[in-house]
FIVEX-404284 format. One line per field, with one value per residue: residue number from 1; residue in one letter; x, y, z of N, C-alpha, C, O, CB in turn. Coordinates in nm, 3 decimals, decimal comma, padded with zeros to 5 digits. Glycine has a CB too. Layout:
BEGIN
k <- c(NUM/...)
r <- c(A/...)
n_east <- c(X/...)
n_north <- c(Y/...)
n_up <- c(Z/...)
ca_east <- c(X/...)
ca_north <- c(Y/...)
ca_up <- c(Z/...)
c_east <- c(X/...)
c_north <- c(Y/...)
c_up <- c(Z/...)
o_east <- c(X/...)
o_north <- c(Y/...)
o_up <- c(Z/...)
cb_east <- c(X/...)
cb_north <- c(Y/...)
cb_up <- c(Z/...)
This chain:
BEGIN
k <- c(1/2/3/4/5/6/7/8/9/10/11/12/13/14/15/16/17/18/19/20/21/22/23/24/25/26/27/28/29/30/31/32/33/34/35/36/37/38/39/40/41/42/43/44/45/46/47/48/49/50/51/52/53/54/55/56/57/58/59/60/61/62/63/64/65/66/67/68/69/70/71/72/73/74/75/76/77/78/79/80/81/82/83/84)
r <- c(X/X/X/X/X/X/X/X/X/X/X/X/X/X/X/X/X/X/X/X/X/X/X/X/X/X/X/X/X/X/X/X/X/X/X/X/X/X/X/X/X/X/X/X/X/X/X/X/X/X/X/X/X/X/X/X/X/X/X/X/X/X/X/X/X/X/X/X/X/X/X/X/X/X/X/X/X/X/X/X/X/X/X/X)
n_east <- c(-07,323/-07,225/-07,317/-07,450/-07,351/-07,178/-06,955/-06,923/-06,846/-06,648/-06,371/-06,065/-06,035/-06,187/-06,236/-06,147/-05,994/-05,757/-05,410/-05,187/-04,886/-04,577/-04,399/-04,504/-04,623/-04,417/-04,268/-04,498/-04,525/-04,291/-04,278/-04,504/-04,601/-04,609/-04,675/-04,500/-04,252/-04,388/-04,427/-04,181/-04,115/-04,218/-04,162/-03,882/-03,963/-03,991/-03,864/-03,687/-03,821/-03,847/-03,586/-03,477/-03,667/-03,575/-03,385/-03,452/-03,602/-03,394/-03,248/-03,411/-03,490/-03,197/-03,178/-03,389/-03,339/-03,072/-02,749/-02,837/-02,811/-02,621/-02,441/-02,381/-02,275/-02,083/-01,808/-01,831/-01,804/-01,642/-01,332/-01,009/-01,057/-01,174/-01,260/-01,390)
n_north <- c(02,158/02,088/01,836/01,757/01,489/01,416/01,543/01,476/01,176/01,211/01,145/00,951/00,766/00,630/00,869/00,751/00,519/00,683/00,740/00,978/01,100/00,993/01,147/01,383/01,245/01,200/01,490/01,616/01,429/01,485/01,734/01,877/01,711/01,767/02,039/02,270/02,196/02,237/02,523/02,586/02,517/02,717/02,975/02,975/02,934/03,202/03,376/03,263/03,380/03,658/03,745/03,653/03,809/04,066/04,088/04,093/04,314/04,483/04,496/04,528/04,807/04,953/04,898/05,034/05,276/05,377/05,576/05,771/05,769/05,797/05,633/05,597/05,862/05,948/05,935/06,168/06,394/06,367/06,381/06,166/05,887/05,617/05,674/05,704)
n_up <- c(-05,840/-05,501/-05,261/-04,949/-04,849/-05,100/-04,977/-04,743/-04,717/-04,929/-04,824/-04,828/-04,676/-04,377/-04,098/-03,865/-03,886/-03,985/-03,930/-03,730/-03,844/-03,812/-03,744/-03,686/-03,462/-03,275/-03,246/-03,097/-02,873/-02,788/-02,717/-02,629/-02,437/-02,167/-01,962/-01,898/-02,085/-02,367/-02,245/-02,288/-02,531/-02,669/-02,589/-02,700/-02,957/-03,029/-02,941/-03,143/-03,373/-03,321/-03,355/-03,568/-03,722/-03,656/-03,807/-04,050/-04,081/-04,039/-04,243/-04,449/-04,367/-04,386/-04,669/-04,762/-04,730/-04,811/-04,853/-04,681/-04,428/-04,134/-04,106/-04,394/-04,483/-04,315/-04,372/-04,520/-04,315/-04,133/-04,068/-04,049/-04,038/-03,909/-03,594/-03,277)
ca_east <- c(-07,329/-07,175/-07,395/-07,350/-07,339/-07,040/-06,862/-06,928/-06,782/-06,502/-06,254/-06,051/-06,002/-06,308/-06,161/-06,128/-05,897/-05,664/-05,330/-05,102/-04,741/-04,484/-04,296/-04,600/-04,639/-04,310/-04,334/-04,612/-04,525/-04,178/-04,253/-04,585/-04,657/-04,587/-04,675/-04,355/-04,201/-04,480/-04,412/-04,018/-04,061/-04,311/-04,078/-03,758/-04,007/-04,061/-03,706/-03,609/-03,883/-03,810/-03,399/-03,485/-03,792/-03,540/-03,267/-03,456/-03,654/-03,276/-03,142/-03,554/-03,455/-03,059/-03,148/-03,454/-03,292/-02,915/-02,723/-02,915/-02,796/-02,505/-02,304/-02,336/-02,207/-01,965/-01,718/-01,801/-01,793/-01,527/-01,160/-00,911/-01,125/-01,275/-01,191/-01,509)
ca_north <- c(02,195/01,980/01,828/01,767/01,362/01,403/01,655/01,405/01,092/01,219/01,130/00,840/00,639/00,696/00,938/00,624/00,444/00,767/00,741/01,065/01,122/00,947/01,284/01,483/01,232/01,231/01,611/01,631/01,363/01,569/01,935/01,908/01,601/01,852/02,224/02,343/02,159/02,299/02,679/02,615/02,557/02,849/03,094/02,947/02,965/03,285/03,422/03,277/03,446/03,752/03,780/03,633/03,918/04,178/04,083/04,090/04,408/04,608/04,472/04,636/04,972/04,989/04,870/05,127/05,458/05,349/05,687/05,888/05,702/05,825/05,512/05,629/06,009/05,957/06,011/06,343/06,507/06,328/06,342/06,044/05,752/05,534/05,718/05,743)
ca_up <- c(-05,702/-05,425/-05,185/-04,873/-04,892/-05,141/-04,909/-04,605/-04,800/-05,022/-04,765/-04,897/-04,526/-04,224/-03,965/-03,724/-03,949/-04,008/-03,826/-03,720/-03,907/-03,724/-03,763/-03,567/-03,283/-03,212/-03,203/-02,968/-02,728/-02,682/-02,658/-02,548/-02,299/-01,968/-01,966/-01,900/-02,217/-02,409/-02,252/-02,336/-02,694/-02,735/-02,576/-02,797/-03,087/-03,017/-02,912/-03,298/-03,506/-03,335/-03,409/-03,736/-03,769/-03,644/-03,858/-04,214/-04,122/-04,055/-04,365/-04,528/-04,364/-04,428/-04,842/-04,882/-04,651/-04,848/-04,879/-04,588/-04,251/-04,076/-04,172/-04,535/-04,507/-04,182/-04,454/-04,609/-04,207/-04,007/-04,113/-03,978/-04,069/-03,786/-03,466/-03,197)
c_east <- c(-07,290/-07,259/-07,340/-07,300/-07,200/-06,920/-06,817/-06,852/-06,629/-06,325/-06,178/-06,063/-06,106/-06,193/-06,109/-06,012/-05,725/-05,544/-05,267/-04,941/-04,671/-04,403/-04,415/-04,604/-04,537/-04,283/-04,426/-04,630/-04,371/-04,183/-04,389/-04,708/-04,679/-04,600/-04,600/-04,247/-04,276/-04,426/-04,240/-04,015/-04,142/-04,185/-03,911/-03,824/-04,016/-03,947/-03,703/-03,642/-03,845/-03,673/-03,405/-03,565/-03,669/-03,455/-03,295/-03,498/-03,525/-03,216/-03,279/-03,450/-03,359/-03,079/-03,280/-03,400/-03,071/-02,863/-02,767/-02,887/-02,636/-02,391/-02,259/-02,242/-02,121/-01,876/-01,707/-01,751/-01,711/-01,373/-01,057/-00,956/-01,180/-01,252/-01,383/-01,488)
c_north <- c(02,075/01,958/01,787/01,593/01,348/01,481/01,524/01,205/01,083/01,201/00,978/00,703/00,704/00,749/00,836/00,580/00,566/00,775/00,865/01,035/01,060/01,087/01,375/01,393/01,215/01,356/01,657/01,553/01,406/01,657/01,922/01,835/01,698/02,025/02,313/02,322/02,267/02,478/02,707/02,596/02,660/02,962/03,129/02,986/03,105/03,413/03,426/03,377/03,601/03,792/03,769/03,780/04,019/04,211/04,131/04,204/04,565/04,549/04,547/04,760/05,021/04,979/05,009/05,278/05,472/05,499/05,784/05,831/05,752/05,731/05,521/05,727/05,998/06,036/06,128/06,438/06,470/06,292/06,250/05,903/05,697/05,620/05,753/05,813)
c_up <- c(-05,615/-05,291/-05,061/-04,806/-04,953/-05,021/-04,767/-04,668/-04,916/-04,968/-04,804/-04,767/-04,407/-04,138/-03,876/-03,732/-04,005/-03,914/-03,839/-03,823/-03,791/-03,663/-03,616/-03,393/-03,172/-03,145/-03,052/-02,862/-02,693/-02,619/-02,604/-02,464/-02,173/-02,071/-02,007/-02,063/-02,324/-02,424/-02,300/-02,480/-02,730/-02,712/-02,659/-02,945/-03,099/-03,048/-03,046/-03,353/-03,445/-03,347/-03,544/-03,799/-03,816/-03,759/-04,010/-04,195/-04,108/-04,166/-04,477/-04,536/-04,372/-04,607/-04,864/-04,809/-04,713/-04,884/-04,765/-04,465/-04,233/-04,074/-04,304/-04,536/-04,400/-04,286/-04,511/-04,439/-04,153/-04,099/-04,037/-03,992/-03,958/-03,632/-03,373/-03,081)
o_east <- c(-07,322/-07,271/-07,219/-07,215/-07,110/-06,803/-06,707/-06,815/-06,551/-06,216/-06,258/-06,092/-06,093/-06,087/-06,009/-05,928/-05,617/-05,574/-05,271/-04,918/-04,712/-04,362/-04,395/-04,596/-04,546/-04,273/-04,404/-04,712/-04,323/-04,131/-04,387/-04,824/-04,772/-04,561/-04,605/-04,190/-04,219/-04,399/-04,190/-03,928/-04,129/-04,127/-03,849/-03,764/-04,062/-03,943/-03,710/-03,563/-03,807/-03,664/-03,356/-03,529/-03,645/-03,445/-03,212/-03,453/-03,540/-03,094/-03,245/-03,374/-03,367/-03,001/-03,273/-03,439/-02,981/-02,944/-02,712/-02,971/-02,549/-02,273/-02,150/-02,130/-02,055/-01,865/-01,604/-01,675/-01,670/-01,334/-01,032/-00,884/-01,262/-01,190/-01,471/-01,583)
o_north <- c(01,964/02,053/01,776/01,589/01,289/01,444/01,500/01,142/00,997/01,223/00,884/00,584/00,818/00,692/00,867/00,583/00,524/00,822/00,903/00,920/01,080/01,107/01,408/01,434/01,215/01,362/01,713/01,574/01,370/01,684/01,975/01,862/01,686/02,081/02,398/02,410/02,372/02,543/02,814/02,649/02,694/03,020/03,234/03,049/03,134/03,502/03,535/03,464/03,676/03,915/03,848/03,841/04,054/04,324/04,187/04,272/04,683/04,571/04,612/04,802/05,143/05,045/05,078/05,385/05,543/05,556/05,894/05,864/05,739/05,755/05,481/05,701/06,101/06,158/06,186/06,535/06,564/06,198/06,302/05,810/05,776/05,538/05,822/05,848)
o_up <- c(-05,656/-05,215/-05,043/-04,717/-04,893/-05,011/-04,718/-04,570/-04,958/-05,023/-04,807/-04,779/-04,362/-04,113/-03,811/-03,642/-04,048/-03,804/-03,956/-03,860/-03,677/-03,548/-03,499/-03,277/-03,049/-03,022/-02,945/-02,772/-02,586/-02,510/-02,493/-02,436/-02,095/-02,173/-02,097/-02,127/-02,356/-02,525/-02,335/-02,549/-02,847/-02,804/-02,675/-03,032/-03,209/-03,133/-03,103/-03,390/-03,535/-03,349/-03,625/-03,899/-03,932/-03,807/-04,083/-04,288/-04,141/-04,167/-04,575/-04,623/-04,370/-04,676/-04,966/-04,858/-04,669/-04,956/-04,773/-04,382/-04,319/-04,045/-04,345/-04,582/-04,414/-04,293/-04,546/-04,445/-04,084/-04,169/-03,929/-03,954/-03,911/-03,565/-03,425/-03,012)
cb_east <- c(-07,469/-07,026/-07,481/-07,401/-07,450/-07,036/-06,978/-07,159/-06,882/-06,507/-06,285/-05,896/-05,783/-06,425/-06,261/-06,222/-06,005/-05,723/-05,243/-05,090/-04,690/-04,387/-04,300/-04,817/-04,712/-04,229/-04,417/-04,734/-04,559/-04,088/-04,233/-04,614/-04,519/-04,316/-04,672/-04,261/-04,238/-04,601/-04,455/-03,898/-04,075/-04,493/-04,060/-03,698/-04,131/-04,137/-03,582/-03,632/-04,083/-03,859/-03,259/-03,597/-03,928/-03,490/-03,204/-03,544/-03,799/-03,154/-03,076/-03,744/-03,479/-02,931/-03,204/-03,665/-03,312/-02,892/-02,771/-03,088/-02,815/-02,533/-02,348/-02,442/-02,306/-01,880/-01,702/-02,034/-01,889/-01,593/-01,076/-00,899/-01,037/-01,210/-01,044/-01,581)
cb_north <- c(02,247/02,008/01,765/01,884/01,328/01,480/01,849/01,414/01,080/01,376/01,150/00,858/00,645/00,543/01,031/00,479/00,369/00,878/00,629/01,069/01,292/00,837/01,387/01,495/01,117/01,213/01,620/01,624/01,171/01,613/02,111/01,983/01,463/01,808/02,282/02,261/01,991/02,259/02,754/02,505/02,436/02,899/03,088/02,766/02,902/03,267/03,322/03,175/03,408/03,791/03,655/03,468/03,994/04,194/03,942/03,986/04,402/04,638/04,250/04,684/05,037/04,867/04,642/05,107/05,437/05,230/05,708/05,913/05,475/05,854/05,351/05,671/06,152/05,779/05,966/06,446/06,544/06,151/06,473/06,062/05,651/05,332/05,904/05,638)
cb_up <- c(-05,666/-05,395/-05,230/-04,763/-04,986/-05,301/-04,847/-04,530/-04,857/-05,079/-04,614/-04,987/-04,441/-04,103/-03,871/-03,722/-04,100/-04,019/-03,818/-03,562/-03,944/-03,806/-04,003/-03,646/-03,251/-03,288/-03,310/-03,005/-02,725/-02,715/-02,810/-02,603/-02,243/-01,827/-01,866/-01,749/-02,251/-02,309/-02,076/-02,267/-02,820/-02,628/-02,426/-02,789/-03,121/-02,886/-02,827/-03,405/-03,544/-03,269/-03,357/-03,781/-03,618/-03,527/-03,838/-04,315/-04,034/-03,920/-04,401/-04,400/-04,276/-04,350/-04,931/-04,904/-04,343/-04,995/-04,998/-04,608/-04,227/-03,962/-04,179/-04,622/-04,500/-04,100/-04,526/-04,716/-04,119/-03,898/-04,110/-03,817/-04,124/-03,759/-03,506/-03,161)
């Protein structure tokens, strides 16, 4: 059983002595020193994941509905090939 002595000690360096990633404080003293910085990479983060979202979940529903969408069968009903 782990007590709570070991739990409170098993850290290899005291919290005090722990420095940030060069990589993170760089990070966080660009995008989110000022507010506005801050609300501009949320809304870019945001923008991505949803184009990215959209993009993998129409490539889902074009691979499991394959054969049954009106891009499959065009060809059996329309004669002349591409014409709209």
């Amino acid at each position: 059983m782990v007590s709570w002595s070991m739990v409170q000690h098993s850290s290899p360096l005291p919290i005090s002595s722990r420095r940030p990633s060069p990589k993170l404080t760089l990070v966080t003293s660009t995008l989110f020193r000022r507010n506005w910085t801050m609300l501009g990479a949320v809304f870019v983060g945001a923008f991505a994941f949803e184009i990215g979202y959209d993009n993998v979940m129409n490539k889902v529903w074009d691979n499991n509905n394959r054969g049954r969408q009106w891009k499959d069968i065009r060809h059996k009903y329309i004669e002349g090939g591409d014409e709209e």
